[in-house]
C-alpha positions in Angstrom: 0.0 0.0 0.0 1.4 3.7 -1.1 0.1 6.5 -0.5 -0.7 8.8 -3.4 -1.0 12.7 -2.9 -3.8 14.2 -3.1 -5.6 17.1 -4.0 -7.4 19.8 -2.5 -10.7 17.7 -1.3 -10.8 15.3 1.7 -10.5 12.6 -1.1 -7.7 9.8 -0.1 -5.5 7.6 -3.1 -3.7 4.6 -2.2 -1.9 2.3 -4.7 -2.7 -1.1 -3.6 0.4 -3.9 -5.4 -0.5 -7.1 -5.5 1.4 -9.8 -7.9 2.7 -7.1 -10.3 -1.3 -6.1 -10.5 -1.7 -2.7 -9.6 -5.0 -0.5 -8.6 -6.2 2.6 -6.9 -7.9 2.7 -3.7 -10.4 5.7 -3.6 -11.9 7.1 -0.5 -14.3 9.5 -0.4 -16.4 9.2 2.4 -17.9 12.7 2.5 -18.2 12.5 -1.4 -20.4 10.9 -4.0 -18.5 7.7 -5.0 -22.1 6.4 -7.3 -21.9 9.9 -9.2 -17.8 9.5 -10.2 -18.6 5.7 -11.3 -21.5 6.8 -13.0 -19.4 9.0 -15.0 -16.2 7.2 -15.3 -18.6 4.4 -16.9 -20.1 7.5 -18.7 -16.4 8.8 -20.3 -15.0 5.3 -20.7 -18.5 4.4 -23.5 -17.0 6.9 -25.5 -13.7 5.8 -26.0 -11.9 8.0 -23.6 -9.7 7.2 -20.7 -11.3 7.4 -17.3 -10.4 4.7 -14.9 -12.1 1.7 -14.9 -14.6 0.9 -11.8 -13.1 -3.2 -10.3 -14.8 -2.8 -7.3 -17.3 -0.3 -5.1 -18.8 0.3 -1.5 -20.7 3.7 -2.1 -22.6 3.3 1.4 -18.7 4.1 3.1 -17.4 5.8 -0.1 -14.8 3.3 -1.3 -13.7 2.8 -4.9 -11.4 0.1 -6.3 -10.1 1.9 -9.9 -7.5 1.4 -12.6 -4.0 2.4 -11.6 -3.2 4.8 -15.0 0.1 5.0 -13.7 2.3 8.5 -12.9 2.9 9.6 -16.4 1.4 13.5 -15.8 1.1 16.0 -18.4 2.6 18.4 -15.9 5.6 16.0 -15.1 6.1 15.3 -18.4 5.9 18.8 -19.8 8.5 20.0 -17.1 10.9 17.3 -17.7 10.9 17.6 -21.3 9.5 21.3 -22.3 9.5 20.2 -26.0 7.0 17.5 -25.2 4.2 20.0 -23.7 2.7 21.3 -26.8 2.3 17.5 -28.6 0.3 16.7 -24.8 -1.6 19.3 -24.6 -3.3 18.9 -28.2 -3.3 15.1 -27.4 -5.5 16.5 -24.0 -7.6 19.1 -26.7 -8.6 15.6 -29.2 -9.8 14.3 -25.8 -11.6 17.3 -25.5 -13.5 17.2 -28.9 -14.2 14.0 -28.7 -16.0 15.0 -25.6 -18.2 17.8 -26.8 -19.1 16.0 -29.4 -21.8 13.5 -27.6 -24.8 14.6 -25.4 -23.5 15.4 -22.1 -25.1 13.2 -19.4 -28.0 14.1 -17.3 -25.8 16.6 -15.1 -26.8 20.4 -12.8 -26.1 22.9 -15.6 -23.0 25.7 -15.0 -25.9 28.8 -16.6 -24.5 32.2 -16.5 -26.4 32.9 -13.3 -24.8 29.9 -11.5 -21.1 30.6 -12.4 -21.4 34.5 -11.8 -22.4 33.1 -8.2 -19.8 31.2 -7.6 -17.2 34.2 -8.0 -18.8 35.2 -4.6 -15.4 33.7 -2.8 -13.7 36.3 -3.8 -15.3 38.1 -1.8 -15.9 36.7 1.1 -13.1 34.8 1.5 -10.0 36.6 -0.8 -11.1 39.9 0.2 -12.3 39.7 3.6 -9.2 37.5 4.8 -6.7 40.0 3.0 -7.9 42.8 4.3 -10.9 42.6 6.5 -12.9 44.8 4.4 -16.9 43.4 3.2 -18.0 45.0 -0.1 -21.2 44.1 -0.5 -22.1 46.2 -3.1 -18.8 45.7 -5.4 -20.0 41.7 -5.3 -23.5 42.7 -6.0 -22.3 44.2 -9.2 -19.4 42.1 -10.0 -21.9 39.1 -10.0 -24.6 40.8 -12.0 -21.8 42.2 -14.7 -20.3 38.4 -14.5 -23.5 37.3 -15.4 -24.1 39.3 -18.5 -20.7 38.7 -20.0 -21.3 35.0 -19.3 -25.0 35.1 -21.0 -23.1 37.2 -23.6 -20.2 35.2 -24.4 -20.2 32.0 -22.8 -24.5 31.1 -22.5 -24.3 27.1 -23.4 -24.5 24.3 -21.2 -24.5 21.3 -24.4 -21.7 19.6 -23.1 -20.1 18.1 -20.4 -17.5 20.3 -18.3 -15.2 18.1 -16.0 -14.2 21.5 -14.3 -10.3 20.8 -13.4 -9.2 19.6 -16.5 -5.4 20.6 -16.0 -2.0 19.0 -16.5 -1.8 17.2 -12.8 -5.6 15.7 -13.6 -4.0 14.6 -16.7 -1.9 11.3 -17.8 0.0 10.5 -20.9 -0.9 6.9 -22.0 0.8 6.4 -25.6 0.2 2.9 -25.6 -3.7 3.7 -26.5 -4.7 5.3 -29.5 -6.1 8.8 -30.1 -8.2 10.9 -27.6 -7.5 7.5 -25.2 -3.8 8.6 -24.7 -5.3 11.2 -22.1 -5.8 9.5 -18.8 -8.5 11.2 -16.9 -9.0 11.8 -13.1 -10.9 14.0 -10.8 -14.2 15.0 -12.7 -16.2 14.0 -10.0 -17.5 17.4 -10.4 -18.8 17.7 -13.9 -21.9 19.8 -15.1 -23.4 20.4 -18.0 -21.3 23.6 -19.6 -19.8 25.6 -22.0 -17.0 24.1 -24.5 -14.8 26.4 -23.9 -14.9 26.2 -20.0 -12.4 23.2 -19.6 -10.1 24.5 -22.3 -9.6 27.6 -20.1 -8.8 25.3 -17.3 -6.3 23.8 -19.2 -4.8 26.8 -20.3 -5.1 28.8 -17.6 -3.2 26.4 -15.0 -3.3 27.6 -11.2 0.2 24.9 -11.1 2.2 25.6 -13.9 2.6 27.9 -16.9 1.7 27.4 -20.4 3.8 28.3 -23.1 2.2 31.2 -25.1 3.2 29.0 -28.5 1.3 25.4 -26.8 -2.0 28.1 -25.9 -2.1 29.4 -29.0 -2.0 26.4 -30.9 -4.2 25.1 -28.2 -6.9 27.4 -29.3 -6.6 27.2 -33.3 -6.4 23.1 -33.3 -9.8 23.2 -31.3 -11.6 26.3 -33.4 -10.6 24.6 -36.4 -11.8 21.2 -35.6 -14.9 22.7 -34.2 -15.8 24.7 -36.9 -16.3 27.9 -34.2 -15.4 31.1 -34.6 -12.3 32.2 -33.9 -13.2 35.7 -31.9 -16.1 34.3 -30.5 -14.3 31.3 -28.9 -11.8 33.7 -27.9 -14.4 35.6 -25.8 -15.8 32.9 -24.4 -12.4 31.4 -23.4 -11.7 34.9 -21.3 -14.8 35.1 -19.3 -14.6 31.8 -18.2 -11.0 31.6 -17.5 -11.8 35.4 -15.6 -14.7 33.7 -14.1 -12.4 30.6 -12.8 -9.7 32.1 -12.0 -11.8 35.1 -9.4 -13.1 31.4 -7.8 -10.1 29.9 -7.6 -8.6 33.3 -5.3 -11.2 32.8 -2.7 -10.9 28.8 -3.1 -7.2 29.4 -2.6 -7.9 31.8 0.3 -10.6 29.8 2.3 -7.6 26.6 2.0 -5.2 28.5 4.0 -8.1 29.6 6.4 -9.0 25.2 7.2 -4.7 24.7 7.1 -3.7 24.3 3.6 -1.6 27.2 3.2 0.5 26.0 0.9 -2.0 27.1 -2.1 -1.3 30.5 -1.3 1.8 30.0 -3.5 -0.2 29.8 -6.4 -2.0 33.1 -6.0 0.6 35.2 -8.2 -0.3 32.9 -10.8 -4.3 33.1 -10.7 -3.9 36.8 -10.7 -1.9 36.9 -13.6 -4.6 35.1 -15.2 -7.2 37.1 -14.0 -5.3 40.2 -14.9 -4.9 38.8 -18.6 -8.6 37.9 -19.2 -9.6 41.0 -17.5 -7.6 42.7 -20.2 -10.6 41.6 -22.6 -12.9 44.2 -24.0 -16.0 41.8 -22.8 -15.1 41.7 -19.6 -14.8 45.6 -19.6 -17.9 46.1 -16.9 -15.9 43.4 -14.7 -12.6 44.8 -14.6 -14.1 48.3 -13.4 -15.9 47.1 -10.4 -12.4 44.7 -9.6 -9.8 46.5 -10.0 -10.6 49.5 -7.2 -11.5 47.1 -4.2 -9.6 43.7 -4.9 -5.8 43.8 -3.9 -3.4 42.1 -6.0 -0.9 38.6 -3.8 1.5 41.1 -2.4 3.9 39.6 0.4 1.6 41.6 2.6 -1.9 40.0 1.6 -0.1 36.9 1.5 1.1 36.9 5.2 -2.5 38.2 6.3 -3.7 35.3 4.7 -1.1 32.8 6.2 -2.5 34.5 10.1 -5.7 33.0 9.1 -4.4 29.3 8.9 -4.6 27.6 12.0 -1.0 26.1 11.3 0.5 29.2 11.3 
């Protein structure tokens, strides 16, 4: 038995050896271990790579899966830089082949629901950094999120598995075609936008994409898609602004329960943030933002470190 880490969920991995045999251990006992067999069964009927279910006990949230092995995109890519752009349209096939099937029967991420969610910010970025409540500035942020999503970014026709980055990802060359991408954790998925897990891909809270790999990234899918270029583009910045504003106050409440070693990522989110901001559709967003959020100084960093029990 070895331990595997983690991520940022209660969720435990263990690789159980037996034989040579290998498999993962999976426990979730807060979790809903029926909803990520139901879609691992889901992503593995379409030819993808999602481990395969050996053996469940939903009532105390154990899963026995399919050891894919250690071969991560992010691994990989940092080893070998040269190899990153080859993975990451390998991980964009997967992708297509995706969107191109009904998603299952899923809660949908609508504009209303996702301009929502950017309410961590807020409460727990902003109120942790610096102890100031804005009520009003999340009102509107929220409401201006909203339209740019029903804008830019209104479809919910295909499944989203919502952290669809390089550590979530495995390179599996002995299978053929959108199966070379392993998949883990989308025991989260709603019904989305297409453009939604292509921003998480690109805009990584972990690593950094190459500006070459993103932008071939993005022409690969719009071609193969038959989208619009502009429009995709759009789409591709409210989301990623819309993730990345989440992911701050995701980050922040971590280091309030004792994870404070996500707060090393924050430069990185805000230079996301700051990027899609930068986009004329998000133009209503980045006025209400930019006067009350702070950006990750050292300072804002340390008052967020007070608020972690370890500390």
């Amino acid at each position: 038995m070895t331990p595997i880490a983690g991520d940022a969920s209660a969720r435990r991995y263990t690789r159980l050896a037996r034989d040579g045999d290998t498999a993962i251990l999976m426990q979730d006992p807060d979790g809903d271990t029926a909803l990520f067999a139901r879609l691992s069964r889901h992503l593995t009927s379409l030819g993808l790579s999602a481990p395969q279910i050996l053996a469940d006990d939903h009532t105390n949230g154990l899963l026995l899966i399919e050891d894919l092995g250690d071969a991560l995109f992010a691994t990989l890519s940092a080893a070998d830089p040269a190899q990153e752009t080859a993975l990451y349209l390998a991980a964009t096939e997967t992708l297509l082949t995706l969107h191109r099937q009904s998603a299952p029967a899923l809660d949908a991420a609508t504009p209303p629901k996702l301009a929502q969610m950017t309410d961590l910010a807020f409460d727990c970025y902003l109120v942790n950094a610096t102890g100031n409540v804005a009520p009003q500035a999340k009102a509107d942020c929220i409401a201006e999120f909203e339209a740019a999503l029903a804008t830019h970014a209104p479809d919910t026709d295909v499944m989203i598995l919502r952290d669809f980055h390089a550590e979530n990802l495995i390179w599996l060359p002995d299978r053929v075609g959108p199966a070379r991408t392993g998949l883990l954790d989308f025991q989260d998925a709603l019904q989305g936008h297409r453009a939604y897990d292509l921003a998480s891909l690109l805009t990584d809270a972990r690593r950094d994409v190459s500006r070459s790999t993103a932008d071939g990234v993005i022409r690969h899918y719009v071609t193969k898609s038959g989208l619009s270029d502009a429009d995709f583009r759009s789409a591709l910045a409210v989301l990623g602004a819309q993730r990345n504003l989440r992911i701050l106050g995701v980050f922040a409440r971590l280091a309030r329960n004792g994870k404070s070693q996500y707060l090393n990522l924050m430069h990185r989110v805000w230079g996301h943030l700051q990027t899609d901001l930068a986009h004329p559709a998000l133009a209503p967003v980045a006025a209400i933002l930019n006067p009350v959020l702070p950006p990750p100084t050292p300072d804002i960093l340390a008052r967020l470190r007070l608020s972690c029990p370890t500390q």
